[in-house]
Structure formats: structure tokens, C-alpha cells
C-alpha positions as CSV (number, residue, x, y, z in Angstrom):
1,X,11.8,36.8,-1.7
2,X,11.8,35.1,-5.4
3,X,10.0,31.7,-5.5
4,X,10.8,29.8,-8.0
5,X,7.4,28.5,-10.4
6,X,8.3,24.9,-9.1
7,X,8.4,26.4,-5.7
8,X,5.2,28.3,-5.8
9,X,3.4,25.0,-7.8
10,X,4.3,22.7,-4.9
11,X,3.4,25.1,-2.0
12,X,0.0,26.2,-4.0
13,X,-1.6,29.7,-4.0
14,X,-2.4,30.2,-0.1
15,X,1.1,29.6,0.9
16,X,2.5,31.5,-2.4
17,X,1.1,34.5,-1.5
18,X,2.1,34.1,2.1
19,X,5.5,33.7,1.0
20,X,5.8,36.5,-1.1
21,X,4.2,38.6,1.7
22,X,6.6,41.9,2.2
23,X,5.5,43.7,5.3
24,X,6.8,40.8,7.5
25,X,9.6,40.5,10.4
26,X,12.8,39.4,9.2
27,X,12.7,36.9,11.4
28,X,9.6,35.1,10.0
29,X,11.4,35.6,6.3
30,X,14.5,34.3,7.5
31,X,12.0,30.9,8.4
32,X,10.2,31.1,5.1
33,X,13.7,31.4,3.6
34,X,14.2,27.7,5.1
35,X,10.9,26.2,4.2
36,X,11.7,27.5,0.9
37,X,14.8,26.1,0.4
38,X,14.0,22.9,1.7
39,X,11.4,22.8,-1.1
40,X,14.3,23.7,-3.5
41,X,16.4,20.5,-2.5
42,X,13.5,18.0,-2.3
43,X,12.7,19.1,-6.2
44,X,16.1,18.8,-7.2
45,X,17.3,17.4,-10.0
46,X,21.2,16.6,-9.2
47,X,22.7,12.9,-9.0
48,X,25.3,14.3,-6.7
49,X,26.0,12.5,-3.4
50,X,25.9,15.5,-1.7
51,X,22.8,17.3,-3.5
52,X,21.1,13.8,-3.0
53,X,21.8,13.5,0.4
54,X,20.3,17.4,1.1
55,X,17.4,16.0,-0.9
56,X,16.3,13.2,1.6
57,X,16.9,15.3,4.3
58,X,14.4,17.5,3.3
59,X,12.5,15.0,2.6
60,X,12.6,13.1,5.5
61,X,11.8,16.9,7.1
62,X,8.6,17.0,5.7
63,X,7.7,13.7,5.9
64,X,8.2,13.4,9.6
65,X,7.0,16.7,10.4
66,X,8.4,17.1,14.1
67,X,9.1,19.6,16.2
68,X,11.5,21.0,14.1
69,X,9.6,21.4,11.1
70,X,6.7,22.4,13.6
71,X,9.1,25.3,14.8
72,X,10.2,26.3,11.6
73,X,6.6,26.6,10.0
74,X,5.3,28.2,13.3
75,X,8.4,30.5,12.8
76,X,7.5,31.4,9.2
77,X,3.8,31.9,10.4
78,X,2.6,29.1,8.4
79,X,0.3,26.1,9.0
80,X,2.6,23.4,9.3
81,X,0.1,20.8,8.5
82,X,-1.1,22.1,5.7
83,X,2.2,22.6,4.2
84,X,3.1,18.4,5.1
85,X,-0.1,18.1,3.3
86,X,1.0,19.9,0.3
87,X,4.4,17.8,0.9
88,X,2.7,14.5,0.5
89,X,0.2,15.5,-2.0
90,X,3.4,16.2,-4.4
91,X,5.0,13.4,-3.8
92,X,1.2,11.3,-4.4
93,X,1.1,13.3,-8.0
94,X,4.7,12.5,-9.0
95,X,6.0,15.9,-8.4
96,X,8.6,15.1,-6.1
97,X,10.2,12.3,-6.9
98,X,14.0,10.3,-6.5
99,X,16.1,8.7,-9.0
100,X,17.4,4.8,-8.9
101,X,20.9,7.1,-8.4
102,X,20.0,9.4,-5.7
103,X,18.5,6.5,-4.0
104,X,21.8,4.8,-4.0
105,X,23.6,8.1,-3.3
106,X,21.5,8.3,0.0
107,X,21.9,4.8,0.8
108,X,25.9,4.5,0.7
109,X,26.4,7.7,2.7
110,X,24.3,6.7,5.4
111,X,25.6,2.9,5.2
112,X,28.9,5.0,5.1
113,X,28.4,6.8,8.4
114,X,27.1,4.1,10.0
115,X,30.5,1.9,9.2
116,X,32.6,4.7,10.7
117,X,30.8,4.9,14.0
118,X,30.9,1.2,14.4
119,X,32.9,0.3,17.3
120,X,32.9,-3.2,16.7
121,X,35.4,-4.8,14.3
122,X,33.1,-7.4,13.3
123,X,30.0,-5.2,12.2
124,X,32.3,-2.9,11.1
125,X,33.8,-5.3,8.1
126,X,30.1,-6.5,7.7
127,X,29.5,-3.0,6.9
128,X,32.3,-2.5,4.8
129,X,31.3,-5.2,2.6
130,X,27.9,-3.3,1.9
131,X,29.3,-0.3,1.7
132,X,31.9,-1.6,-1.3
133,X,28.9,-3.3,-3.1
134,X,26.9,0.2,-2.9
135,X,30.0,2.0,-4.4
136,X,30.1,-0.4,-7.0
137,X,26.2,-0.2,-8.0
138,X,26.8,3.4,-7.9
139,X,30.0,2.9,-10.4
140,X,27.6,1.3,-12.5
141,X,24.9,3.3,-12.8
């Protein structure tokens, strides 16, 4: 598996060097694989809707740390409190962090979603409205 040196920064050296362990199942790489590449989209970079959107998710991942994550880590043979702890830690130091844009991006998809599962026709031109003055921030910016 290559790490990327971002990668292997944010994990730190105990979980480097478990990552790049080679006489593992392929099942527990196919879970480092995911931890991995959920690292990979919280440090991205990208102002795409899209990119920013995978970015909060993996952030939210980490953040809330249930059993999902717990799964996953458990899966990949790793601690999964300390890697939440290295999680938080880099976003503490300023090593994660999210732009005015992807902060926008994140907000009008999920406003977006939101608006089209409203079954009411009242919320749902409330939520319209919001939605319109998001797009137009994100015009902006």
C-alpha cells in the first residue's frame, strides 16, 4: 500500500508502520485501504461540490467515531481511538482544515437534499429560498 507523506504525517509513526505492514489478510488491507482513503479526502484540497462533500463525510466519520468507524478500524486491526485522536489532534494543529468554499459547498447540498425530501409545500419553498441564496454565495465566491 503507498501512503501518501500527508497520509503518514496525520496518522503518525505507530499507525504508519501498521499501515504499511505486508504480511496481513486482504481483508484487513482492504479496511486500511478505507481508513486511508478517508484520510485522503479529509486533507483535500478541491472546491468541488462533490470532492467537498466526500470531505465532510470523512470528516464527520472521524469525528463521530461510531460503530462504523469502530468496525472499520477493528477491521483494519487498528485502535480506533487512537486514530480519532490523531483525527482531532490534526484538526487542533491546523492540519486539516475547510475552506469558506467547501463549507458552502457542504452546506447547499445538504440544504439541497433536504428541500427534495420535503413533503410539505410550505417548508419546501422555505427551503428553496435558502437553497437559491446558498447558490448565489457560492456564485460569488
Amino acid at each position: 500500500m503507498n501512503l501518501s507523506n500527508k497520509v503518514l504525517k496525520l496518522l503518525g509513526m505507530k499507525i504508519a508502520s501498521q499501515m504499511l505492514e505486508t504480511e496481513i489478510s486482504s481483508e484487513t488491507r482492504l479496511w486500511r485501504s478505507v481508513i486511508t482513503l478517508a484520510v485522503e479526502d479529509v486533507l483535500n484540497k478541491s472546491q468541488s461540490r462533490h470532492e467537498s462533500v466526500l470531505k465532510a463525510e470523512a470528516h464527520d466519520w472521524f469525528v463521530d467515531g461510531g460503530e462504523d468507524f469502530e468496525f472499520a478500524c477493528y477491521s483494519a486491526k487498528l485502535d480506533p481511538d487512537f486514530i480519532r485522536e490523531r483525527y482531532l489532534g490534526a484538526l487542533d494543529t491546523g492540519h486539516v482544515t475547510f475552506t469558506k468554499k467547501q463549507h458552502l459547498q457542504v452546506k447547499y447540498t445538504r440544504m439541497y437534499e433536504t428541500m427534495k425530501k420535503e413533503k410539505n409545500v410550505q417548508k419546501r419553498k422555505r427551503l428553496q429560498k435558502i437553497v437559491e441564496k446558498l447558490r448565489q454565495k457560492l456564485f460569488k465566491s
